[in-house]
Structure formats: C-alpha cells, structure tokens
DOZAKE-618345 format. One line per 3 residues: their letters; for each residue x, y, z of C-alpha. Coordinates in Angstrom, 2 decimals. Example, Ala and Ser with C-alpha at 12.3 -4.5 7.8 and 13.67 -1.06 7.14 Angstrom:
2
as = 12.30 -4.50 7.80 | 13.67 -1.06 7.14
This chain:
267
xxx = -36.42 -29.78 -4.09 | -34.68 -26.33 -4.68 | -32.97 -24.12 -2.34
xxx = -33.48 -20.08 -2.93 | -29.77 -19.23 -2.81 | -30.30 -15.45 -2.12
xxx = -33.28 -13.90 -0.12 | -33.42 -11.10 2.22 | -36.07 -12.22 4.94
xxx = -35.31 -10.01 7.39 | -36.87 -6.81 5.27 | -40.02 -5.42 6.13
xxx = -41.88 -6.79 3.34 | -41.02 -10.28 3.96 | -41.26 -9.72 7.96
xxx = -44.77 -8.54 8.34 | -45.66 -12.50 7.30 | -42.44 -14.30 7.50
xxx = -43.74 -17.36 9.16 | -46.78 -17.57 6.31 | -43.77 -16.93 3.68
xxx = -41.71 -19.48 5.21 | -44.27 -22.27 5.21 | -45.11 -20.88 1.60
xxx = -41.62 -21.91 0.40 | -41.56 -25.28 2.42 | -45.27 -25.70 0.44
xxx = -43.69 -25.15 -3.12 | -40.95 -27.58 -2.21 | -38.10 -25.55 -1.27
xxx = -35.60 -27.53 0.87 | -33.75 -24.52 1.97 | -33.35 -20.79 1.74
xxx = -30.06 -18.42 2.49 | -31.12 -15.09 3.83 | -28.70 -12.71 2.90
xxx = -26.71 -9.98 4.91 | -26.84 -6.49 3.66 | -24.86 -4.70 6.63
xxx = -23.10 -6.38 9.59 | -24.79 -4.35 12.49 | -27.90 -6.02 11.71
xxx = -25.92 -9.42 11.46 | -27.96 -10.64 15.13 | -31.10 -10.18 13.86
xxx = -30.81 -12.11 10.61 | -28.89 -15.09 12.87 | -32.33 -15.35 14.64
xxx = -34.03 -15.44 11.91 | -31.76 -18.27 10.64 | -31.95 -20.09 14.05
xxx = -35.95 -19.68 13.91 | -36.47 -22.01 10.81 | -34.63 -25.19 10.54
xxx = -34.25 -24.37 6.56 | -33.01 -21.14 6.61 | -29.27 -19.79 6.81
xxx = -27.59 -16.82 6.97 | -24.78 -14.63 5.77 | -22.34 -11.76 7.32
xxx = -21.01 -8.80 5.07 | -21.67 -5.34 3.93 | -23.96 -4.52 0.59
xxx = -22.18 -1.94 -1.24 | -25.25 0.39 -1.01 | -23.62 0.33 2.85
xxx = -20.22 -0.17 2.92 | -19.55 3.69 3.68 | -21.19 3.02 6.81
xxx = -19.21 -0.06 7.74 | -15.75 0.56 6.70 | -14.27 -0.31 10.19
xxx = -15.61 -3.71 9.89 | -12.29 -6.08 9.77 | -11.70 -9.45 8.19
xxx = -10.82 -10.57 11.67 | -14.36 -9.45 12.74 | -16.47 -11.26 9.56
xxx = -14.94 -14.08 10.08 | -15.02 -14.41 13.87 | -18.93 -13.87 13.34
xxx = -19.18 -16.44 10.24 | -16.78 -19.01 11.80 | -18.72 -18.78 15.46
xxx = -22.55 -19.20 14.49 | -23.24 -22.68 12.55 | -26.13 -20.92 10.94
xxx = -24.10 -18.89 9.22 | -22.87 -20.38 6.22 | -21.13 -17.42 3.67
xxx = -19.83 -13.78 3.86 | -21.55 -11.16 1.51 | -22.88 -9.65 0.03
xxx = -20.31 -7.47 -0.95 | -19.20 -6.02 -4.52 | -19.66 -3.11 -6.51
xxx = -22.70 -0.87 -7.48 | -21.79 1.66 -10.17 | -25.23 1.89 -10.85
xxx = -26.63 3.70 -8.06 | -23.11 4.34 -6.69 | -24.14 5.35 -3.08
xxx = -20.65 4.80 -1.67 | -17.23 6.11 -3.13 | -15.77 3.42 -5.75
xxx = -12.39 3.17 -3.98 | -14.14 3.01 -0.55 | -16.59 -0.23 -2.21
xxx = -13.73 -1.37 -3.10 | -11.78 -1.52 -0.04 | -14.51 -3.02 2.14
xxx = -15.26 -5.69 -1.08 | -11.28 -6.64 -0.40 | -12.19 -7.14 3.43
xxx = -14.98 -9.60 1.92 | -13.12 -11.13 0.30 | -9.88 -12.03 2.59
xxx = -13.05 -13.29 5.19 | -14.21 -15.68 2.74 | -10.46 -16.96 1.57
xxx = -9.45 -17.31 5.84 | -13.11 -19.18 6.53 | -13.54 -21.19 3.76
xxx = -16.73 -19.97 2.93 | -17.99 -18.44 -0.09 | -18.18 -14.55 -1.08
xxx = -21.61 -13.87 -2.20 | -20.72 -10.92 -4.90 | -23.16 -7.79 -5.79
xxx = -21.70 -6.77 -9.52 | -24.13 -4.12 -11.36 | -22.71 -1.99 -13.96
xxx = -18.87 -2.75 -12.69 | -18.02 -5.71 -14.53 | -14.22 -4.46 -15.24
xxx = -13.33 -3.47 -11.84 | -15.49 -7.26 -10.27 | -13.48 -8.90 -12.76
xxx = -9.90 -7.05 -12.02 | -10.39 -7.42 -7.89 | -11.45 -11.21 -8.39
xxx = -8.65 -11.80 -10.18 | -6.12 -10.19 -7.90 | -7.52 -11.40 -5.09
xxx = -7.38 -15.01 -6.85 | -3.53 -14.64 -6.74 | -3.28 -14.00 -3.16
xxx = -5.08 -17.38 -2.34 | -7.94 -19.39 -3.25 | -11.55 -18.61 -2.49
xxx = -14.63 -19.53 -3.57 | -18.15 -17.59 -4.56 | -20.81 -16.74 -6.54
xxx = -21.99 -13.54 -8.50 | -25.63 -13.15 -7.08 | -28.60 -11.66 -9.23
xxx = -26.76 -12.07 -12.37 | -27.20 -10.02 -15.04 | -23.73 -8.55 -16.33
xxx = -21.97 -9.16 -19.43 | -20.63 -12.48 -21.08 | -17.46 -12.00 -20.20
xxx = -17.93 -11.49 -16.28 | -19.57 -14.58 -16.75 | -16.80 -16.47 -18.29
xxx = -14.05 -14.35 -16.26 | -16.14 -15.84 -12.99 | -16.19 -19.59 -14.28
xxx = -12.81 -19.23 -14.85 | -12.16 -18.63 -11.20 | -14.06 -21.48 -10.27
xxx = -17.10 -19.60 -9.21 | -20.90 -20.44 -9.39 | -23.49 -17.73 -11.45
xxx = -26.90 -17.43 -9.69 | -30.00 -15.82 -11.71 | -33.14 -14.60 -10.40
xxx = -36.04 -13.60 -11.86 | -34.86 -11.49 -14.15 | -34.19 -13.98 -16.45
xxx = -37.83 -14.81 -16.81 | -38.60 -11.25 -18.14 | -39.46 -10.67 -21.82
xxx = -36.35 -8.46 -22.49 | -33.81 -10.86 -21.20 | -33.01 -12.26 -24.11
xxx = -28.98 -11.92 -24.07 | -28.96 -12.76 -20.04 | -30.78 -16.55 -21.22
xxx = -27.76 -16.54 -23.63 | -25.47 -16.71 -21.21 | -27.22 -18.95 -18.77
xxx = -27.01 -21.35 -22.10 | -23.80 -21.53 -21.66 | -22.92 -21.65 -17.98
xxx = -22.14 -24.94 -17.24 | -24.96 -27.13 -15.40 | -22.03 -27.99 -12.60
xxx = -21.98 -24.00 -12.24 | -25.58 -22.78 -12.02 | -27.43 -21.33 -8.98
xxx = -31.04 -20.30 -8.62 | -32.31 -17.52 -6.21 | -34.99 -14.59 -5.79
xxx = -33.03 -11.46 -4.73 | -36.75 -11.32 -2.84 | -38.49 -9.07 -1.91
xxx = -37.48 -8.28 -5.30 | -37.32 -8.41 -8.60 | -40.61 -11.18 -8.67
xxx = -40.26 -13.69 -12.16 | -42.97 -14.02 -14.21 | -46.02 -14.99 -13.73
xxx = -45.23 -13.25 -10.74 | -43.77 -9.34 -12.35 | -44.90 -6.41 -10.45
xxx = -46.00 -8.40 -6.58 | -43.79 -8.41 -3.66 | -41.36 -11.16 -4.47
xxx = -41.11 -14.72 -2.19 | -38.65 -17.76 -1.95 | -41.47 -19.40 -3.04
xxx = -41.30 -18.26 -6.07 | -38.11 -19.36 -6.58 | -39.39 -22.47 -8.73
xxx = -40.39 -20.01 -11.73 | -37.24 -18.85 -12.38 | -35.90 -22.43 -12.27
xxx = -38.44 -23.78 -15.16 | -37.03 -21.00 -17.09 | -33.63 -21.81 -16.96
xxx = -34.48 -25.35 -17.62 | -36.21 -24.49 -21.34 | -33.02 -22.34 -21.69
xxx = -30.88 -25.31 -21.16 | -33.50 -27.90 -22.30 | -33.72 -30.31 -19.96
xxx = -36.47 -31.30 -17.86 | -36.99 -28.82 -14.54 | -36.32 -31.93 -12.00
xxx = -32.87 -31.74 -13.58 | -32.16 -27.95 -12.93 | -33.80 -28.39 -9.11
xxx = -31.38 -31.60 -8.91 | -28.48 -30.14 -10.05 | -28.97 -26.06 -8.99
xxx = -29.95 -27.89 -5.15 | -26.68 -29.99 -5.48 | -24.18 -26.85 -6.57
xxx = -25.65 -24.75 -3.70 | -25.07 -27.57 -1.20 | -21.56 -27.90 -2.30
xxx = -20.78 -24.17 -2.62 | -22.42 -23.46 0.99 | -20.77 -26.91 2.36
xxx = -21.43 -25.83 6.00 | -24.95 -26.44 5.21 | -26.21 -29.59 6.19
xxx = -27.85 -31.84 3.40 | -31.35 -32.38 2.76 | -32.83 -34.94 5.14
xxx = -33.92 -37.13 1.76 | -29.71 -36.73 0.73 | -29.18 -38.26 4.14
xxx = -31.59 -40.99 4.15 | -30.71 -41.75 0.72 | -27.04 -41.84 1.22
C-alpha cells in the first residue's frame, strides 16, 4: 500500500470526477491520501471532502501564493480548527515562494511563523512549501526549532542539498513528487540517495506536476505509485520496500491518522 502524502482534491480538476479519482487511487492500491489546504477560508470544504472518503484527510493553513489574503488568521484559530475536526490531521501548507513571489517576503514570512507555532501547540506536523528560498526555510526552521519542538515535512521537494540535510537535521521528513521521475532530475535523485529510508515521503502535488509515464496529463493520487518505483531504483531496493517504509513514515509523521486496517489486523 502507499499513501499520497500531498494532493489537492478539492481543485477543479480533480473535482469534476473526484469520486472516479478516488476509487482510481483505492484501485492502484493507495491506502490513504492527505488533501492539502491552500487557504483557511476554504478549510470547510476540504473537511467534507475528508469526511466523504474514509481514506482521505485533511490539512488547515495558508499557501504562500495566499498568505496576503489571510494574514489575520491566528495560531489560536489553526489550531482550534486542526485540534477540533479528527479528519484533520496537519497544518500547512505554509512556507516561502520566491519564485513567483505573489505575497511580500516579510509578510510570507510572518504568516509561515503563525504555521508554525500551530503545528508546535497541536502536535501536528507543518507541511512546508520551500521554492527558490532555501536560506530564509532553513533560517525560520531553525529559529523556530529553538523556541520548541515541532515536527514536518518539506513537500514537493526539489531544493538544494543542503535544505535537505538542514531539514533532517531538524528531525523532519522530505517528500518528492513527480518531479523526480523527470529526465532532468538528475541532482534531485542525488539527494533522495541520500535521505535516509526512516525519512522519505512520497506524494503527487496533484493536479500537478504528473511523473512519468504520466508528463503532460492532469495529475492523480493514483499516480502516486510511479514516483515511488523511481525512488526505489534510486535507492535500490525493491518498490514493496519504499511503499512499506514511505506508508510507515507518513503514518508516524501524521500520527492522528488511523492505521491501515491490514496494520490493525496484523498487529
């Protein structure tokens, strides 16, 4: 089984056939899938979609794209929201976009904070958006870091080595998508080499970014399971070892989720 750690089900291309993408996924063996929240005033919606499937969960944060539009949001308020709906399982995603930079740094920055002190009061993980902002991800996770614990994951990854390593250091988890099936990804399957197996997460980012065979269609959880036989060649071990292992790290990083029913039986 494998779990698509990052999906966004309630956008219109997945929501004109959700319930044929949904049973899609459960088809290709997918035991669960996280939709993820990209602004908070659409947090209801993507709770019902959570509490429609018995394999999907949510999130509750701000993408940075939005967090301009959502700077009164609170701590107090995320984690009311996370802490109050067992469907909801993480806070995020939140971060940094210097790429398309469609909110003022210091104001991304601010609301990322907010993020974060959610997940460190709830428990739950930060799911972290990081394109082209490695030094200031890695400077706020660090500070952060010294004014308590939390836990997360960088989502979509596809920064440098050393966010990477500056991450694992801070005990969180790296996710990749399909972008590290692509032909030019040849330094991001480096440094999935060398995450550690205890570390790794698997996801779609869909309705983008589709892996190959898939490049250039609309993007699906259930396509989730190409991107994990790629990351098994890079690590070279057999793909029921990354689904084992990448299933296993997402159940203990989300621990509000409930096991898979064959994890219950079996234990």
């Amino acid at each position: 089984m494998l779990i698509d750690s990052h999906c966004h089900l309630d956008f219109p291309d997945l929501a004109v056939e959700r319930d044929a993408v949904v049973g899609r996924a459960r088809t290709a063996g997918l035991g669960r899938m996280i939709t993820i929240s990209t602004r908070v005033k659409a947090f209801r919606s993507i709770l019902e979609i959570a509490r429609t499937y018995d394999e999907v969960y949510c999130t509750v944060g701000t993408h940075p794209h939005y967090a301009h539009e959502e700077t009164e949001v609170s701590a107090e308020q995320l984690l009311e929201l996370a802490v109050t709906n067992a469907k909801c399982i993480g806070i995020g995603e939140a971060g940094l976009d210097y790429h398309y930079d469609k909110t003022p740094r210091d104001v991304a920055a601010r609301v990322f904070r907010t993020h974060i002190a959610a997940a460190r009061d709830s428990g739950l993980p930060i799911v972290v958006h990081a394109r082209d902002a490695d030094a200031d991800i890695a400077e706020i996770l660090r500070d952060e870091m010294g004014k308590g614990a939390f836990k997360g994951v960088l989502h979509c990854f596809t920064a440098s080595a050393a966010l990477a390593n500056e991450a694992l250091s801070l005990g969180f988890y790296i996710s990749f998508s399909g972008v590290l099936t692509f032909k030019n990804s040849i330094e991001l399957r480096k440094i999935a080499a060398s995450v550690p197996m205890d570390r790794l997460l698997v996801e779609t980012d869909a309705p983008y970014l589709a892996p190959v065979p898939y490049r250039g269609k609309r993007n699906e959880p259930a396509f989730v399971a190409a991107t994990a036989k790629v990351l098994a060649e890079v690590k070279g071990v057999p793909a029921e070892d990354i689904a084992r292992q990448t299933t296993g790290n997402a159940l203990r990083l989300f621990g509000k989720m409930p096991p898979l029913a064959a994890e219950s039986k079996a234990a």
